[in-house]
C-alpha positions in Angstrom: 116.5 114.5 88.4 116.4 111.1 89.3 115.6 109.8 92.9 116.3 106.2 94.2 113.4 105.1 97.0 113.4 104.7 99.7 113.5 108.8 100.6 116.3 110.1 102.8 116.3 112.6 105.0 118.9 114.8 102.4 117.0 113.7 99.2 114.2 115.4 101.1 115.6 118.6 102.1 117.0 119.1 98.8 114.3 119.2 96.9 111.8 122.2 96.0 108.4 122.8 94.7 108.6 123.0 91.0 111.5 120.5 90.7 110.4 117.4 88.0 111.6 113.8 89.5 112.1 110.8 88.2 111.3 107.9 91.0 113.2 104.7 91.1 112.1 101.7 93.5 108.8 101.1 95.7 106.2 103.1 96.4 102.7 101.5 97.9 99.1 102.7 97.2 96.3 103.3 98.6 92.9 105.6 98.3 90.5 106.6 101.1 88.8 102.7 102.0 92.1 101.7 102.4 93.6 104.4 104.2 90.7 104.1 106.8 91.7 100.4 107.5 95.1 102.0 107.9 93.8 104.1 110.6 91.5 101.7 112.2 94.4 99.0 112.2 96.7 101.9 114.0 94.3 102.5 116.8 94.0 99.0 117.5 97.4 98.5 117.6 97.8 95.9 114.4 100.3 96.0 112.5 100.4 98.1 108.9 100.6 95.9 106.0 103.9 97.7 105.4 106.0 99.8 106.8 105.9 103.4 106.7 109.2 104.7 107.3 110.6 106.8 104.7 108.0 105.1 102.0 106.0 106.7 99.6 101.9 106.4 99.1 100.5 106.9 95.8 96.8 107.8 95.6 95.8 105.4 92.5 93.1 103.0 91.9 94.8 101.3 88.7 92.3 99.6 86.4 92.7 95.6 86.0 95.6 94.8 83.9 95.0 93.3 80.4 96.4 90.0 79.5 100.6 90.8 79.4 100.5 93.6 81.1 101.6 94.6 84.8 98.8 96.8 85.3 96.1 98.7 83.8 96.0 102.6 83.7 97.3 104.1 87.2 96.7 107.6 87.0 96.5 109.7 90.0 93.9 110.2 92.8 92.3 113.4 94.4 94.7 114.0 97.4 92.4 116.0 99.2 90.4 112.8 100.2 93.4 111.6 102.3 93.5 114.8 104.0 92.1 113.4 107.2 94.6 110.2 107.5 97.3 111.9 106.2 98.9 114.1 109.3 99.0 110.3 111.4 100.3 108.8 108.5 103.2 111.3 108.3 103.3 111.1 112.5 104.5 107.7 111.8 107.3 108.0 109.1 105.6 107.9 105.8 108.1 110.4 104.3 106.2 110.9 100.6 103.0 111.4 98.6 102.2 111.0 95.0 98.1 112.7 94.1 97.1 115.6 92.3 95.5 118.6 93.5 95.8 120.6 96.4 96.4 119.8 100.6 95.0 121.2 103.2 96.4 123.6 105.7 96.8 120.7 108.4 98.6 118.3 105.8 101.0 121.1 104.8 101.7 121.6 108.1 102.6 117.7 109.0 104.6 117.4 105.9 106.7 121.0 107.4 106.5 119.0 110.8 107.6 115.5 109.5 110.3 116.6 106.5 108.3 114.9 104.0 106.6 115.6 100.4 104.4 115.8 98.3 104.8 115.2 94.4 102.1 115.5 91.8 101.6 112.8 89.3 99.5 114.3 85.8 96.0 113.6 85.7 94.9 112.2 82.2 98.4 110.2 81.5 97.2 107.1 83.4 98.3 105.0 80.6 101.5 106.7 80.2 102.1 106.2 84.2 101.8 102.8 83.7 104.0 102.2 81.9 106.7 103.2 84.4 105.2 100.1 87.1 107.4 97.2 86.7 105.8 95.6 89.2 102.7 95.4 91.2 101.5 92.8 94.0 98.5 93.3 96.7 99.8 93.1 99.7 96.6 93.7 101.9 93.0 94.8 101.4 92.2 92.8 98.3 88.3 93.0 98.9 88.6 96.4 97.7 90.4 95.3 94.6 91.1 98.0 92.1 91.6 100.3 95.1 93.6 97.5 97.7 97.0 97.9 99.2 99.4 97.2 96.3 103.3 97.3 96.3 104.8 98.7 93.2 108.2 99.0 91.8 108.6 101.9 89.7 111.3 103.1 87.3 111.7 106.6 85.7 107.9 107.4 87.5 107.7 110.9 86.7 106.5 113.4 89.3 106.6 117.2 90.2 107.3 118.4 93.6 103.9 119.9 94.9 104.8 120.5 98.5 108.4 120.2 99.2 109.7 119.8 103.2 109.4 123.3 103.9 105.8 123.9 102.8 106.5 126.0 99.7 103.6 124.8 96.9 102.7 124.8 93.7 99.0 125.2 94.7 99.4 128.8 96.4 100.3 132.7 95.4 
């Protein structure tokens, strides 16, 4: 199925673990150093380098792009290292999450609590993922280069519901 971004509340509800996804539009990313900064930047009352509602965070660290290309290979991150930022990030109208592997108890919960989701990209095809980027730009963060704040627009990304809005996952009996 194809979705186009940003995420509604109905696209949301009508999907389920197990469903494969095509996503059309922009998603941002960010790993752990950055989503600290997010946090930090929260409780101080700054202002995000985006805005959360009803976007979508990809856990990627792309490698630099060759000459030609958009971007290097952006396969997916270890979701379980957001863990921690996650639940506030959700709290605040992030609406979708694209990792691999499995989320805690307390993330699963704040995606039930918040409508939201969580899709799975496939580890090993980070070549193959990038192919789907049409665009990338840093938009904050760029001292952490490979793993700054990048704005991507996306067309046919594939993805697999992990963890769809009513907590039902791939990752559990």
């Amino acid at each position: 199925m194809k979705l186009q971004l940003p995420l509604t509340p109905k696209t949301i509800k009508s999907l389920t673990a197990g469903d494969v996804v095509y996503l059309n539009g922009v998603i941002y990313t960010g790993r752990d150093a950055a989503h600290q900064r997010l946090i930090e930047a929260i409780k101080a009352g700054r202002n995000l380098p985006f805005d959360l509602q009803n976007n979508i965070l990809y856990y990627v660290g792309p490698t630099p792009a060759k000459p030609g290309e958009i971007i290097g290979s952006a396969g997916p991150t270890t979701s379980s290292r957001m863990d921690a930022y996650s639940p506030t990030l959700l709290d605040l109208g992030l609406k979708g999450m694209i990792g691999k592997g499995p989320r805690s108890d307390e993330v699963i919960a704040s995606i039930i609590k918040n409508q939201a989701i969580y899709f799975a990209a496939v580890g090993g095809a980070a070549a193959l993922q990038s192919l789907h980027i049409t665009k990338s730009e840093i938009i904050a963060f760029e001292d952490l280069e490979t793993e700054a704040i990048r704005r991507l627009e996306i067309q046919n990304f594939p993805v697999i519901v992990a963890i769809d809005a009513n907590g039902k996952s791939l990752f559990s009996n």
